[in-house]
MIMI-943990 format. One record per residue: residue in three letters; z negated, x negated, y negated of N, C-alpha, C in turn. Coordinates in steps of 0.1 Angstrom, whole numbers, plus 5000, padded with zeros to 4 digits. Layout:
N
ALAZXYZXYZXY
...
# end
This chain:
360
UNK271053564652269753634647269553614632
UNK268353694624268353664615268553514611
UNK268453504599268653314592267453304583
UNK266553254579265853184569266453224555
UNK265453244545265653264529266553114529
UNK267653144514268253034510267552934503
UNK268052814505267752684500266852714485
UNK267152784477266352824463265152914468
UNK264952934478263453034480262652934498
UNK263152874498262552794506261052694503
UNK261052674489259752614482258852654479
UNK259452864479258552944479257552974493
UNK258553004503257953034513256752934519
UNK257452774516256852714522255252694515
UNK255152724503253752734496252952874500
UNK254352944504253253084510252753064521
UNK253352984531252452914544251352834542
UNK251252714530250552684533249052774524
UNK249952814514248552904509247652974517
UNK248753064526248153184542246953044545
UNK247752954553246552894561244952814555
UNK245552784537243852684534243452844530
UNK243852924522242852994518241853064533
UNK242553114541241853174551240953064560
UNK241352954558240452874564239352814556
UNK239752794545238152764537237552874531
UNK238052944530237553134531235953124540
UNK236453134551236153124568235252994567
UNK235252894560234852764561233252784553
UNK233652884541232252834533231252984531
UNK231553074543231553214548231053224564
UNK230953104567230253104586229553114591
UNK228553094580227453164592226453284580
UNK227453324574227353514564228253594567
UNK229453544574230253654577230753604586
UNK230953634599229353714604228353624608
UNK227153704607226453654610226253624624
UNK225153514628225253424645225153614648
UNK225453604664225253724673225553644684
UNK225153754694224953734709226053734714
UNK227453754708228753744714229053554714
UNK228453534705228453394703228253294716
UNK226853344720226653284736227553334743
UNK227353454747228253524759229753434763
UNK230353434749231453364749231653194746
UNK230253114742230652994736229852944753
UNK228552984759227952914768229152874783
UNK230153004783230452924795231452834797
UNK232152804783233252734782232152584782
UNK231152584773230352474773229952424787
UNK229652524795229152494807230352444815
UNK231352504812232752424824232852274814
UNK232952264799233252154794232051984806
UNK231352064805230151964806230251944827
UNK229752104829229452044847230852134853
UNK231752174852233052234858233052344865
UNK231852424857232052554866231352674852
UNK231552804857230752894846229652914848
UNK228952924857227452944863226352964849
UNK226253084848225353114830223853144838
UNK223153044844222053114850220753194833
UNK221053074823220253144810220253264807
UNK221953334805222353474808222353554823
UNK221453524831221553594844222853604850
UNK224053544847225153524853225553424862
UNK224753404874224653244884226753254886
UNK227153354888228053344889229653374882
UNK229053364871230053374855230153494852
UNK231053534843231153644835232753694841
UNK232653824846233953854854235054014846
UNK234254034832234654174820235854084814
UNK235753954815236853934806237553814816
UNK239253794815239553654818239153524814
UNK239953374824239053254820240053184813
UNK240853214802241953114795240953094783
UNK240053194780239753164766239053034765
UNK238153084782236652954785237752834784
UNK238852824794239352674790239852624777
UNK240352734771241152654756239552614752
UNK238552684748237652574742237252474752
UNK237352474760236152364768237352294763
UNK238752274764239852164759238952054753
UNK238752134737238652124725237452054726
UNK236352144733234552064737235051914741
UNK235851894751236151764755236351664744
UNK237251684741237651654727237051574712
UNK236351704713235651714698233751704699
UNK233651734713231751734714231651914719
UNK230951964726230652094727229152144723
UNK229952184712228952224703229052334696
UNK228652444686229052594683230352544670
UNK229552404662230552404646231852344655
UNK231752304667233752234671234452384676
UNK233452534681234052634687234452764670
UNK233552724664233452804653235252734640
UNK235352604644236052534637237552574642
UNK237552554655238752564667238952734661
UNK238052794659238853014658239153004643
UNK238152894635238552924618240352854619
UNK240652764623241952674625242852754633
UNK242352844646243352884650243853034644
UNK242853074637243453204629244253194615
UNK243753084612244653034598246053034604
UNK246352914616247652904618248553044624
UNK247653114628248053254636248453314627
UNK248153294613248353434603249253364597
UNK249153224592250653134591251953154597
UNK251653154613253553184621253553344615
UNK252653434619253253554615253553624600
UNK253353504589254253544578255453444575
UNK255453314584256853324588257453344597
UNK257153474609258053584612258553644601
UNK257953734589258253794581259253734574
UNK259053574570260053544565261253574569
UNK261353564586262953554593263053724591
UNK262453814589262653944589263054024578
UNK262653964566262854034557263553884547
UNK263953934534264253804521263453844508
UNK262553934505261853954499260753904496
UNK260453764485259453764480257853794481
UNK258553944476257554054470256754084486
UNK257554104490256954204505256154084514
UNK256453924512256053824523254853794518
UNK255353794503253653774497252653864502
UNK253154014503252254134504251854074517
UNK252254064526252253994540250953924541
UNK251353804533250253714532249053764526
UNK248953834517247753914506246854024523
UNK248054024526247754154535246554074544
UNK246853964552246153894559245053784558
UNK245353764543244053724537242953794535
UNK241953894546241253974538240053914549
UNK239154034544237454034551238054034565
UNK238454124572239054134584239254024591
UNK239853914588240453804592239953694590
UNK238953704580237553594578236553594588
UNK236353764589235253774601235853714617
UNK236653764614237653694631237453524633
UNK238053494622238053304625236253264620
UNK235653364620234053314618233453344635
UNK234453414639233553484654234053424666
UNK233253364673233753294689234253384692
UNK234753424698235653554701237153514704
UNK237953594715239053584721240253664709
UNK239353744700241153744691241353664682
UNK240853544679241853504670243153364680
UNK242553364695243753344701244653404702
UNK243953544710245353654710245753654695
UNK245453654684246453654672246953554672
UNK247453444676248053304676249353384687
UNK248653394699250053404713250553554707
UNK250053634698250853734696251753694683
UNK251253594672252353594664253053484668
UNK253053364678254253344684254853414690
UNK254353474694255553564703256753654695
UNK256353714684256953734675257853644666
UNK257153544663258253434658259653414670
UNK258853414685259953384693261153484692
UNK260453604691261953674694262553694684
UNK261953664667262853654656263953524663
UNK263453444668264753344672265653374682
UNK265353534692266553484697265353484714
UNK264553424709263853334724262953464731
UNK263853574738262953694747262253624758
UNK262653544766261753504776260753464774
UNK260653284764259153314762258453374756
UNK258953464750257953564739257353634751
UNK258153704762257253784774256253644778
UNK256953514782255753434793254653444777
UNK254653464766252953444761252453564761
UNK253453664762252253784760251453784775
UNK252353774785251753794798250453674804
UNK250753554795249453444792248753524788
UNK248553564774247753604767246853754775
UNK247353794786246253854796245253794800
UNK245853634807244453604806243353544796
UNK243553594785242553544774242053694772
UNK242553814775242053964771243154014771
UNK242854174775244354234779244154314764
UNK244154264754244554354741245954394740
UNK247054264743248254304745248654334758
UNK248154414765249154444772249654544772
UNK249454674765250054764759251554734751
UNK251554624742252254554737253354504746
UNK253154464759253754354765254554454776
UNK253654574783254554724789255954774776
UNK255154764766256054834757257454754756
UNK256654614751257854514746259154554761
UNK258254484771259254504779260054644787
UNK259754734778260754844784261554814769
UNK261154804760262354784749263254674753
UNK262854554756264354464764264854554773
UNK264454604784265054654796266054784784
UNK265554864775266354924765267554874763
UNK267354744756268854664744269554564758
UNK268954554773269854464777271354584783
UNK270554704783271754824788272554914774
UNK272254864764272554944758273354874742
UNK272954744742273654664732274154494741
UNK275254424735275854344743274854214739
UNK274054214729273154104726271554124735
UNK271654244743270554244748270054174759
UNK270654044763270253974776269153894767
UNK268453874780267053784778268053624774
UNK269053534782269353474776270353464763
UNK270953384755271753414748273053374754
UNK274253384748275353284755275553134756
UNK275353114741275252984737274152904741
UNK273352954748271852894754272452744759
UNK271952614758272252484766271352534782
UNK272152464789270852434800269752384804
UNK269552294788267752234788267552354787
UNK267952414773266852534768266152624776
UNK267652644789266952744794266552704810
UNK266152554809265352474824263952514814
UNK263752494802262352554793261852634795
UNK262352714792262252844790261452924807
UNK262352884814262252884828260752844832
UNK260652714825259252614834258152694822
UNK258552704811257552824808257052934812
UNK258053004818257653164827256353094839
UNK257452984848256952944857255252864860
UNK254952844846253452744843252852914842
UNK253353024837252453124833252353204844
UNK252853224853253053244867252053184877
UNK251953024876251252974883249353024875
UNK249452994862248153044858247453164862
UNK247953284861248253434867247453444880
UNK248453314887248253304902246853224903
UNK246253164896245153084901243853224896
UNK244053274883243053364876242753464886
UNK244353514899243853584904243453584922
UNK243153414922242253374932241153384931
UNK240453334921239253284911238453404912
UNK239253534911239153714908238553764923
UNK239753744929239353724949238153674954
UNK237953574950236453504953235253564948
UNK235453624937234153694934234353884932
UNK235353894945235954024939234654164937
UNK233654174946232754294946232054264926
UNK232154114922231254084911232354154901
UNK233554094904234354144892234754294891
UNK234754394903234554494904233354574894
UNK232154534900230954544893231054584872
UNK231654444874231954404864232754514856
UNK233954494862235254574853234554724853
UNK233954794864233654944865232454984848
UNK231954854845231254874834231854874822
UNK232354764822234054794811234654974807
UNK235054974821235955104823234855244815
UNK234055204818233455304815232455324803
UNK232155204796231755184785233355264776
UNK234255184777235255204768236255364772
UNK236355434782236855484787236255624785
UNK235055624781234455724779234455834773
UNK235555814760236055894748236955984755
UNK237356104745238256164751239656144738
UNK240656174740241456184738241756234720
UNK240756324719240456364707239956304695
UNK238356264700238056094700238755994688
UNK239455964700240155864696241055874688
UNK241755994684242555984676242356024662
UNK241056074662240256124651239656034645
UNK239355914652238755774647239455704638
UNK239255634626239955554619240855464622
UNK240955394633242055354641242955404648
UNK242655524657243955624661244455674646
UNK243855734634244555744624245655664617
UNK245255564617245755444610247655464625
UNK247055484640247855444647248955534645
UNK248355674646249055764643250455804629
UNK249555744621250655694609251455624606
UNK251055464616252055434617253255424624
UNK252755504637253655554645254655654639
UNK254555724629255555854623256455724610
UNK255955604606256355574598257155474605
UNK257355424615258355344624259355474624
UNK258855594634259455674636260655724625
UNK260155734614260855804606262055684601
UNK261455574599262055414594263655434611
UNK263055454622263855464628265055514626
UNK264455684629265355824626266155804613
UNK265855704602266955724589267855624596
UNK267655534600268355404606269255474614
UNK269155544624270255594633271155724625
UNK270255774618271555904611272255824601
UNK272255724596272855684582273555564584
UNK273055514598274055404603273855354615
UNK274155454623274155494637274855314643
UNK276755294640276355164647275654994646
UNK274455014635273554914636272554924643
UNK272355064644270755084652270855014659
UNK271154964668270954874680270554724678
UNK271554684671270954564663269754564656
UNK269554704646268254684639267154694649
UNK267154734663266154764670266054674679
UNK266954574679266554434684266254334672
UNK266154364664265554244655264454274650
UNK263754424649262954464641262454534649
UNK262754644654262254694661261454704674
UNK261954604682260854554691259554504690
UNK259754414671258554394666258054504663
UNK258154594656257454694655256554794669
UNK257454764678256554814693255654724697
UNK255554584693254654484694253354524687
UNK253654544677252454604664251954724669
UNK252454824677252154944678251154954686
UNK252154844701250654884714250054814707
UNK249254684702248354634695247254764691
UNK247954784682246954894674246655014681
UNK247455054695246955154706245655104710
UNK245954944715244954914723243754884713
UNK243554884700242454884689241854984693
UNK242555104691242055284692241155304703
UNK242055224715241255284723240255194730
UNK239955074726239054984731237855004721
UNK238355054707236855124696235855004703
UNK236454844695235454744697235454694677
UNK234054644672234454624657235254484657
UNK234954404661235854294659237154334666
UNK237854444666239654474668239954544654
UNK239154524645239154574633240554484622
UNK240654364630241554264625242754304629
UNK242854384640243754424644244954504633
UNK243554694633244154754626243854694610
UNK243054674606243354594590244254504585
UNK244554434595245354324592246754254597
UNK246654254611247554214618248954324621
UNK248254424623249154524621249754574614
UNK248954644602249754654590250754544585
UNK250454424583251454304580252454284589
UNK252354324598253554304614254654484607
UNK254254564604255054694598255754654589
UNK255054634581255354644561256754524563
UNK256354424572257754344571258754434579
UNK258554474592258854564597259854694591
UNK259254774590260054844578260654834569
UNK260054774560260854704546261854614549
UNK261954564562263154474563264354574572
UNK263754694575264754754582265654844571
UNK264654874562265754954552266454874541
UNK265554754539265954664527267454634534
UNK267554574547268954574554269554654557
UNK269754754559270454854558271154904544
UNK270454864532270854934521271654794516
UNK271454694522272654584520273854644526
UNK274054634541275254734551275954804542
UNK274254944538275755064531276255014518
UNK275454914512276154834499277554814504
UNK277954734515278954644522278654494515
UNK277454464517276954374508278154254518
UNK278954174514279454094530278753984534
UNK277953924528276453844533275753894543
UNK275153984544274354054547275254154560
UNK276254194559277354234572277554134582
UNK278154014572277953894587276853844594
UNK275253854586274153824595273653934605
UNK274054044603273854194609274854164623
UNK275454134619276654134632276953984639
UNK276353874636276153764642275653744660
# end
């Protein structure tokens, strides 16, 4: 798979990590309660994890919910109650836990970028890219994306290494925290099912895999499986509630038409970057038809990762998925792209560096 910047740009990178994570966290730090301001998403999502931390169940009788909240899954409720245990359950340990976990989320996914591209110029953009308002307001907001931005940019880190299986077991985790990726995770997985028929590196394992790695890998699927399985007992038990429930969802968000959406500043944004993969593609296969395959397993699957993402922004038209298309997306492309041609124009060089990590 790709390899890491050389030994002389490795002191760079490593200051671009840590820069990504203090600025956006003391950003986020001295900005928490102005951007944004408290809101009622705050309860909705901070009361019931507090309530499981404390008596072990969601029961929101304050919010008229004797019997929890059934619009969204329960992974988010537990990663904080974790933390409540932990740290005290309180709003500054929930507000602290999204400022920390969006720092480090925007941290792995510009070093994805680093394994994707060797440019400087472009990792920095990366990081500039993800330092903004967007991503301040996220790690200021109780709220379930700045988890999903953590299990989405590992997942991306995973498969820069190589590692397809668990990159699927987080995305398919990360349903139960909010199905923002699952668009992403349909997609991802018809692009494996693509590269395992059609290029010889396309198997979920590798060759050289040890047998720990892949008893791991394995008991990873297997823990996410089991979770799946309990979320959708939990679902059973209050099935008419969560019915109830989801039919309000469906229909709040479902309401648009098709036009809508794509006329919206986020189908726009989607739209564009869909022709700009597309076309990033289309030069890749006429100009060096036998790498395409390689480049669309190294880059390209990220790129379908970014895509459903930003589908499901369009079409959920929620403002906090605004991190999505401002931020997370764009920065998942720009490496994207730029590393698909930056490599290629090494190839038609015959750069021979750059030939043997293509063909590795």
């Amino acid at each position: 798979m790709i390899s890491l910047p050389g030994p002389t740009r490795r002191r760079f990178f490593l200051g671009a990590l840590l820069t990504t994570f203090f600025a956006i966290f003391f950003l986020a730090r001295v900005n928490q309660l102005t951007f944004t301001l408290p809101n009622e998403d705050d309860a909705t999502f901070f009361l019931p994890a507090w309530n499981f931390a404390l008596h072990g169940n969601f029961r929101l009788l304050v919010l008229n919910a004797p019997d929890g909240i059934y619009w969204v899954p329960h992974a988010f409720y537990f990663w904080n109650a974790l933390f409540f245990r932990l740290f005290g359950p309180t709003m500054e340990t929930a507000r602290t836990l999204s400022q920390a976990t969006t720092a480090l989320a925007a941290t792995i996914l510009v070093a994805a970028s680093a394994r994707i591209l060797r440019s400087r110029a472009i990792a920095t953009l990366c990081a500039l890219i993800l330092i903004s308002p967007a991503t301040i307001y996220t790690a200021n907001a109780v709220r379930m994306e700045s988890l999903i931005f953590l299990l989405y940019a590992l997942a991306i880190l995973l498969h820069t290494y190589g590692r397809y299986l668990p990159a699927v077991s987080l995305l398919a985790f990360s349903l139960l925290v909010h199905p923002a990726l699952s668009i992403s995770l349909t997609m991802y997985l018809a692009g494996l099912v693509t590269l395992r028929w059609t290029t010889p590196q396309g198997a979920l394992f590798s060759a050289g895999d040890s047998k720990r790695i892949r008893t791991v890998e394995i008991t990873i699927l297997v823990l996410v499986a089991a979770a799946i399985a309990a979320e959708a007992i939990l679902v059973f038990q209050h099935l008419e509630l969560f019915h109830r429930h989801m039919a309000y969802q469906a229909q709040r968000k479902a309401g648009r038409s098709l036009y809508v959406i794509l006329t919206d500043r986020r189908g726009l944004f989607l739209c564009a970057e869909t022709a700009c993969v597309t076309m990033a593609g289309y030069y890749i296969r006429r100009t060096s038809a036998p790498h395409f395959g390689i480049a669309f397993r190294d880059i390209g699957c990220v790129a379908i990762l970014a895509l459903g993402l930003q589908a499901y922004a369009a079409i959920g038209f929620e403002g906090p998925y605004l991190v999505y298309s401002y931020a997370v997306v764009p920065a998942t492309l720009a490496a994207c792209v730029v590393g698909a041609l930056s490599r290629l124009h090494a190839v038609r060089a015959d750069a021979p560096e750059e030939r043997s990590q293509l063909i590795a």
